[in-house]
C-alpha positions as CSV (number, residue, x, y, z in Angstrom):
1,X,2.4,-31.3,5.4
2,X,1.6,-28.7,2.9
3,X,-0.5,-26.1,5.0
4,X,2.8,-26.3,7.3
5,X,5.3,-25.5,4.9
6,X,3.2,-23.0,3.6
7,X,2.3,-21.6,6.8
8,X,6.5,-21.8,7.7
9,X,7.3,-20.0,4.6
10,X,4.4,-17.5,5.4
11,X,5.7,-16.8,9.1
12,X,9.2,-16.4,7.7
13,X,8.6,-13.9,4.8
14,X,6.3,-12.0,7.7
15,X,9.3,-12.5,10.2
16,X,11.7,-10.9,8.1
17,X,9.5,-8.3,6.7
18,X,9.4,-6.9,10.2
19,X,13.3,-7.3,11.0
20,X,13.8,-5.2,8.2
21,X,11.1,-2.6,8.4
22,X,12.2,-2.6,12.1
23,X,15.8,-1.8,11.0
24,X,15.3,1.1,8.5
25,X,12.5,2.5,10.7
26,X,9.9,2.1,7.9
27,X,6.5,2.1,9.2
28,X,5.3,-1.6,9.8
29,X,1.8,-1.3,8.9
30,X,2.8,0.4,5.9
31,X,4.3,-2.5,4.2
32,X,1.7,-5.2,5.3
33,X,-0.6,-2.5,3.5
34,X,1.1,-3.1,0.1
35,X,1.4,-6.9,1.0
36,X,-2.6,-7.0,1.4
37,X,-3.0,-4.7,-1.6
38,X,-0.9,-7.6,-3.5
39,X,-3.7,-10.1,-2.7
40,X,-6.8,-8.0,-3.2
41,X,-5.8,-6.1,-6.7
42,X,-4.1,-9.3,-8.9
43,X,-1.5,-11.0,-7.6
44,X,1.1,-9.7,-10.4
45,X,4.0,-7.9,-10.9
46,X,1.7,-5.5,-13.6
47,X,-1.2,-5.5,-10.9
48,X,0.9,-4.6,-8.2
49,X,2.2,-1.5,-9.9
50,X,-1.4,-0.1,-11.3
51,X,-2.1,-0.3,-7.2
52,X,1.9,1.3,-6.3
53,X,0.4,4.0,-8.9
54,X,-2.6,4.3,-7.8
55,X,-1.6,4.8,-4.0
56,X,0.8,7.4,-5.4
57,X,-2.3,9.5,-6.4
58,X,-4.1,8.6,-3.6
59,X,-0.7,9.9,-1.0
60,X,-0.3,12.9,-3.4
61,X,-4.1,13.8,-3.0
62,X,-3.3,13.5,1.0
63,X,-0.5,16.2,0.6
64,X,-2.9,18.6,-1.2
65,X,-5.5,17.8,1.1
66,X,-3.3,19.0,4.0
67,X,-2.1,21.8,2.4
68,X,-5.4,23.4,1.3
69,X,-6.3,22.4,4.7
70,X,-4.0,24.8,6.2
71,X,-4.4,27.4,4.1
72,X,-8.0,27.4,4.7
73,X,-8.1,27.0,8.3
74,X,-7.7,31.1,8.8
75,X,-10.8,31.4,7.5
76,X,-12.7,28.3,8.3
77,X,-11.5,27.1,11.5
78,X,-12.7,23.5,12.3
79,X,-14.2,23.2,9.2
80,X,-11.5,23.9,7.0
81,X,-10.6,19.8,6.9
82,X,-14.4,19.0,6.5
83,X,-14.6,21.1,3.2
84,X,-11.7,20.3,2.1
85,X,-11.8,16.1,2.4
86,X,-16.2,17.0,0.4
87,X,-14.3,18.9,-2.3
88,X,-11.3,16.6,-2.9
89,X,-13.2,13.0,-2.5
90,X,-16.2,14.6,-4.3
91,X,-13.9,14.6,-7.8
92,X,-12.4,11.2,-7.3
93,X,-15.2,9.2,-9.0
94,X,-13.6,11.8,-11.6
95,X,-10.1,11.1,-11.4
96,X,-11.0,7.8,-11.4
97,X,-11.8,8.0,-15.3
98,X,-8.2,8.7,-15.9
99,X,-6.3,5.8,-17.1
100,X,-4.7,3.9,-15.1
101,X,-6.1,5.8,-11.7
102,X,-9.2,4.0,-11.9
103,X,-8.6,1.8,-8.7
104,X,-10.5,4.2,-5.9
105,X,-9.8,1.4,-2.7
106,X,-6.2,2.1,-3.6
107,X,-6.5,6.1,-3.7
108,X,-8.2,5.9,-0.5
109,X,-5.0,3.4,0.6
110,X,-2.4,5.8,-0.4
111,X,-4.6,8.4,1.7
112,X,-4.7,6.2,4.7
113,X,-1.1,6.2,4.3
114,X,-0.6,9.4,4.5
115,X,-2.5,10.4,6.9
116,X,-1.4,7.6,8.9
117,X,2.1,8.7,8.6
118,X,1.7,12.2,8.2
119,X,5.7,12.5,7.5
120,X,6.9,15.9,6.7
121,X,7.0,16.4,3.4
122,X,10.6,16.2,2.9
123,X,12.3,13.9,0.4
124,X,14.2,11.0,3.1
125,X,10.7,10.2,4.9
126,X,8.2,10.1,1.8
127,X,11.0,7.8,-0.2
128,X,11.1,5.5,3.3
129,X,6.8,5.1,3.1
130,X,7.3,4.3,-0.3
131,X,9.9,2.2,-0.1
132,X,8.3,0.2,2.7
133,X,5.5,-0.2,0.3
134,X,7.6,-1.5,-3.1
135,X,8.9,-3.7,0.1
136,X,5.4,-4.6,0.8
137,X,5.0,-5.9,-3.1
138,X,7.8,-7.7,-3.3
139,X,7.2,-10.1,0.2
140,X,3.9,-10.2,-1.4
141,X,4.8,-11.6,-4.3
142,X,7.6,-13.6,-3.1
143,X,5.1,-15.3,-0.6
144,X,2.9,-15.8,-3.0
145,X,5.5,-17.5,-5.3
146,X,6.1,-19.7,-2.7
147,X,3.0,-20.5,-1.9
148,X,2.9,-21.8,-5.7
149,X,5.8,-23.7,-5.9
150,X,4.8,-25.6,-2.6
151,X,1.6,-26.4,-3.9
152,X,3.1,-27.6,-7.0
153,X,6.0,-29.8,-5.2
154,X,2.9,-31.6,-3.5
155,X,1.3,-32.1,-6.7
156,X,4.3,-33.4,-8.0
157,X,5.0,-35.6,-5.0
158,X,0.8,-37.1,-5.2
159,X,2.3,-38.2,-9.0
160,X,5.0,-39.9,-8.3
């Protein structure tokens, strides 16, 4: 009876994550990219923003990527995107040494989000990625609240 609760309570929380990304026009994918990124980097509140920060960089490194990639294009042509993604990746292991920007799978998330999206860098479309990704934290970690509490009211119910 468990694994169908939980898998009820899993379908709903997925269910309504897409009604509402589906309603504010917020990218889909983007939010079941935080929801993942809930599971893989800690499953906490403290976890989940290290990754939100982390993503940041990694979706602020995109922008400059895209930039430098178009101003370099004059001259390079084709390969003006090449050099650019050698020289920028080339000093994450770098960047990575900074505190609290040590978590490279979630700079290379925040990339894939940007590039994914590619919005215009204006200040309505990057606040809707990121807040379909807080979105994605918070189902996350509502899920996985419930995931406990089920677990625990079948414990409680074997004791009885």
């Amino acid at each position: 009876m468990k694994t169908l609760i939980t898998g009820l309570s899993m379908g709903l929380l997925g269910a309504l994550a897409v009604f509402v990304t589906f309603s504010l026009q917020w990218p889909t994918w983007v939010l079941f990219i935080a929801w993942v990124s809930y599971y893989l980097f800690g499953m906490s509140i403290k976890a989940s923003l290290h990754t939100l920060l982390n993503m940041t960089a990694g979706f602020l490194l995109g922008i400059l990527m895209a930039t430098l990639t178009h101003m370099l294009e004059q001259g390079l042509g084709r390969f003006a995107m090449p050099t650019v993604v050698l020289v920028c990746i080339s000093l994450l292991p770098y960047l990575s040494k900074i505190r609290y920007l040590e978590n490279i799978p979630a700079w290379f998330l925040g990339l894939i989000v940007y590039f994914g999206v590619h919005p215009p860098l204006e200040a309505r479309p990057v606040l809707n990625i990121f807040a379909a990704i807080i979105a994605g934290f918070v189902f996350a970690f509502v899920n996985h609240r419930a995931s406990l509490l089920i677990a625990r009211s079948d414990n409680d119910q074997l004791h009885d």
